[in-house]
N, C-alpha and C positions, 0 to 999 in steps of 0.2 A: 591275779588282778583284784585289785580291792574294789567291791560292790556295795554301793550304800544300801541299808534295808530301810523298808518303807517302812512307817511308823505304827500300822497293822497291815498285817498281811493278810493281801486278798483272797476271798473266797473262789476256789476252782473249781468249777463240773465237769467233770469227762464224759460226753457221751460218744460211746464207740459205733463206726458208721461200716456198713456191707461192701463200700467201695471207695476207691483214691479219691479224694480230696482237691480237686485244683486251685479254689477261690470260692471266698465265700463276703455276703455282703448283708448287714442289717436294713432293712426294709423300715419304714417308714410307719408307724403305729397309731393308733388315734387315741392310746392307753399306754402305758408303762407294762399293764397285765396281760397284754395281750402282744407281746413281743414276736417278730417270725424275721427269716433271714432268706436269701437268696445264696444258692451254692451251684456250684459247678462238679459234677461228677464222671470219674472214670470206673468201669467194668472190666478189670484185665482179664477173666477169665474170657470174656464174652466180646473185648473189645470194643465196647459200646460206651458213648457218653451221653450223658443227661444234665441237663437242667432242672434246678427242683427247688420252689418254694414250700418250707417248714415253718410251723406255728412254733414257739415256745410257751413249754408250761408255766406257770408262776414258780417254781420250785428250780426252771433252770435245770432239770435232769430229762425230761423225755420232750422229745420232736414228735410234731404231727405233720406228715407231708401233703399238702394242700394242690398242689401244680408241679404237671413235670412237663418236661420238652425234651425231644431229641433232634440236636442239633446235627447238622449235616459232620460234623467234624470237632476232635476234643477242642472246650474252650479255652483259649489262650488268655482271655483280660474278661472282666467283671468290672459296671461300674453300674449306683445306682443313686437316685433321685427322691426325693417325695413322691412325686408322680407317676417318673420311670427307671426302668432299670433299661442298660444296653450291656451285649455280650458279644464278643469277635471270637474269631475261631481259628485254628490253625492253618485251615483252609483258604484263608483269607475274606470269609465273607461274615458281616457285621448285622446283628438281629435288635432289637429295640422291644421292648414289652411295657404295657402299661403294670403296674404295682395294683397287687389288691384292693389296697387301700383306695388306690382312682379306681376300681372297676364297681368299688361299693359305691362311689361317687355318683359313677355313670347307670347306677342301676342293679349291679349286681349282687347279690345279696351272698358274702363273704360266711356269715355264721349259720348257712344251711347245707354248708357242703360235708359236714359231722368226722368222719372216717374216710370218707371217698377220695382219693384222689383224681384231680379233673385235669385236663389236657389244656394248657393252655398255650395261643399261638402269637406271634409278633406281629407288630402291628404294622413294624416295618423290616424287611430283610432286604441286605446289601450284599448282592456276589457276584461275581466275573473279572476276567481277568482286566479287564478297563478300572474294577478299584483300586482290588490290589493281587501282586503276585505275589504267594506263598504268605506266610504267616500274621495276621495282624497284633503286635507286638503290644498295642496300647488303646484304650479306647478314653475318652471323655466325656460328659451330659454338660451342656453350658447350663449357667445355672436359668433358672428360671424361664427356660424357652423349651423345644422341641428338639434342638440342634443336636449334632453329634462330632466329635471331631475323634477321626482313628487315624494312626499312625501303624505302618506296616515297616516288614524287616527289608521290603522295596526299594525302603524311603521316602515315601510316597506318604504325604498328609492330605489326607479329605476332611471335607467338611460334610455333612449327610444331614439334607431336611426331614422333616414328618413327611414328605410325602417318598422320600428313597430317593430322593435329587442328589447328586453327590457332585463336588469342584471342588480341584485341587485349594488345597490354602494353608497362607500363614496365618496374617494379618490383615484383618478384613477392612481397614483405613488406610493400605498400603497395598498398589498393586504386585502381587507375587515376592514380599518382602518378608525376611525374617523378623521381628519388634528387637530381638540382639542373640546374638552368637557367645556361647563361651569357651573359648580353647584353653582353658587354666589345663597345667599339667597335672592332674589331681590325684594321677596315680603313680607319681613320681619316677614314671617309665620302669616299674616293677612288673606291671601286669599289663593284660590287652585293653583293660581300663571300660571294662563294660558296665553301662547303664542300665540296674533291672526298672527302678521306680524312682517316680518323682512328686511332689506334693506343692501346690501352692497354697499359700494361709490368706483363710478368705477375707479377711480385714486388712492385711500386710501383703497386700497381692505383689510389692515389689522386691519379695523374696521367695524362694523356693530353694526346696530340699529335695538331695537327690540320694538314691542309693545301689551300691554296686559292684565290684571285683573287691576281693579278700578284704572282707568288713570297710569296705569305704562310704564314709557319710559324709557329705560336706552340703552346706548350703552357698547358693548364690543368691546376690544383691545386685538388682538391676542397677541402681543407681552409683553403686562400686566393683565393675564389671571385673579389673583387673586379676581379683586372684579367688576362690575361694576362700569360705570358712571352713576347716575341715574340723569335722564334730569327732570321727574315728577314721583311723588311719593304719594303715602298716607300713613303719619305715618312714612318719614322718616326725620329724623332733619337735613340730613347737603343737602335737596334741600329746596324749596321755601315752606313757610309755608303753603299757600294753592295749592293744584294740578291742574293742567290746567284742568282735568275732572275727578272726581270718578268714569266713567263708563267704558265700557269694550271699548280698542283703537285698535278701525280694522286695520285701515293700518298707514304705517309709511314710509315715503320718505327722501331720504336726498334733499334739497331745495338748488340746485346750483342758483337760483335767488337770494335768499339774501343775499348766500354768495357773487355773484360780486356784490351787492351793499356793501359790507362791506370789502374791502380789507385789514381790518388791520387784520384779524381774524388771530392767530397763527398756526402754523402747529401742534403744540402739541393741542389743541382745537380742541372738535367735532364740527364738523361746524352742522351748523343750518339743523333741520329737519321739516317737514310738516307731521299734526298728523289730521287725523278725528276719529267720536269717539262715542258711540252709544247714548249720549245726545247733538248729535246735535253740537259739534265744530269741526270744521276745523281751524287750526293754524299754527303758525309757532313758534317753540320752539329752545330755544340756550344753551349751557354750559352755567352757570353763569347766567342769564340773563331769566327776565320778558317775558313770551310768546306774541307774536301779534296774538293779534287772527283776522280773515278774516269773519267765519262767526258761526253765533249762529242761530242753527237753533231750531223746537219747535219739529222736528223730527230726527230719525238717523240720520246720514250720513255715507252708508253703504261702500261705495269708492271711490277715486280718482283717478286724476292721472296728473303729471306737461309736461304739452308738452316739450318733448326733444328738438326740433325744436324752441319752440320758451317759454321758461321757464317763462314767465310771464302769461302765460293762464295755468289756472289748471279749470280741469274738474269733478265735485261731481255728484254721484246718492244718492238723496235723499230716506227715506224710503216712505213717500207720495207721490211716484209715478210724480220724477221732475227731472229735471235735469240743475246744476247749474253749468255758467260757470263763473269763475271769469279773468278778463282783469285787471292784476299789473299795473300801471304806471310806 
């Protein structure tokens, strides 16, 4: 497959970590120089999972672990906010924590914890079998509120306040209604056509990017419900003959980095996404257009994530127990 290369190639750090990797998430900074991230860990000798916020150095080469938790059960989804972070669990039950960053807000003084790792607990946790049964697949932060919306392998969509309230929900101007449905055949009845992730673009909310069974990327367009865009595909003729990857594509981001290096891109155009992928690639993929890929690795790449803050740093948890930072030019 032919891969466009980027015009400099970016700077990579490897820092190699004591245990599996499940999800990892950049935290919210009040500096560029004081960067830290939120991760998800597993213990296989021990069995045991953790939760754990790390400082990064200015150098990008060593972590300082600030907060850890142990969650009732390995975490399944990671998702985080300026203010907070939420975490589900396999278990099915759904934890909520404020961000450092709010705890210096609220009082707590963030640059006296030196070396020590501190215990930190949620502020709200969600579990029994009235949320969900068995595994919570996906979680959400609405923006700007307290709210939480997790989605389990039940089927079962809550919606979860700051105080642990939880009700069922779609659409919260619609009683018990979906906003729209899409049955595009998108896996051209090759595969069992599963959905790992999905992304909605916070200015173009009436698109969304999904990803999932043997490299498939497509977005959908509320207002052209009819059929998918598909970005990569196996087996289908009108994307690029070969797919960015055949394997199963954990997460999918929309990449506001390449689009402001590209300002011709049209408004009618999906603008460019960033895809990892369980053989090991992390890319950047476009309508119309040959993917870049960033990095090839010999193992998963189970998550990312693109600093909001500063969109040329993206952050991967490798499945070999690493963690890879890449620095865009």
């Amino acid at each position: 497959m032919a891969i466009t290369n980027l015009p400099k190639t970016p700077k990579i750090h490897r820092i190699p970590q004591p245990k599996f990797i499940d999800a990892i998430r950049w935290l919210s900074s009040p500096s560029p120089f004081q960067k830290s991230f939120i991760t998800s860990l597993y213990d296989s000798d021990f069995h045991t999972p953790s939760l754990e916020i790390h400082s990064l150095d200015p150098s990008k080469t060593l972590t300082t672990a600030l907060f850890s938790w142990t969650p009732p059960s390995r975490i399944s989804s990671l998702k985080s906010t300026p203010s907070l972070f939420a975490a589900s669990t396999f278990l099915g039950s759904l934890h909520i924590f404020k961000t450092p960053e709010e705890m210096s807000v609220l009082g707590n003084d963030m640059s006296d914890l030196g070396s020590k790792t501190s215990v930190m607990e949620p502020v709200v946790s969600v579990v029994g079998r009235e949320f969900h049964v068995g595994s919570v697949g996906g979680v959400d932060l609405m923006e700007g509120g307290s709210e939480c919306v997790s989605v389990g392998e039940d089927g079962r969509v809550n919606l979860v306040d700051e105080r642990g309230d939880f009700r069922r929900w779609w659409d919260l101007r619609k009683s018990g209604a979906a906003v729209a449905q899409f049955k595009g055949n998108w896996d051209h009845g090759t595969t069992s056509g599963i959905i790992h992730s999905i992304d909605i673009h916070p200015s173009r909310k009436h698109t969304c990017l999904a990803g999932g069974s043997s490299g498939t990327v497509f977005a959908w367009d509320l207002r052209r419900q009819q059929e998918p865009i598909i970005l990569s595909s196996i087996g289908s003729s009108d994307t690029m003959t070969h797919p960015l990857s055949e394997s199963e594509v954990w997460e999918v981001q929309y990449d506001c980095y390449t689009k402001s290096l590209n300002s011709n891109i049209s408004s009618s155009r999906i603008l460019p996404a960033m895809i990892c992928s369980e053989d090991g690639i992390l890319a950047v993929i476009g309508q119309g257009e040959e993917p870049t890929e960033l990095l090839a690795e010999p193992c998963a790449i189970n998550s990312f994530d693109i600093d909001c803050q500063n969109p040329s740093d993206v952050i991967c948890s490798l499945e070999w127990e690493s963690i890879v930072i890449l620095s865009r030019p």
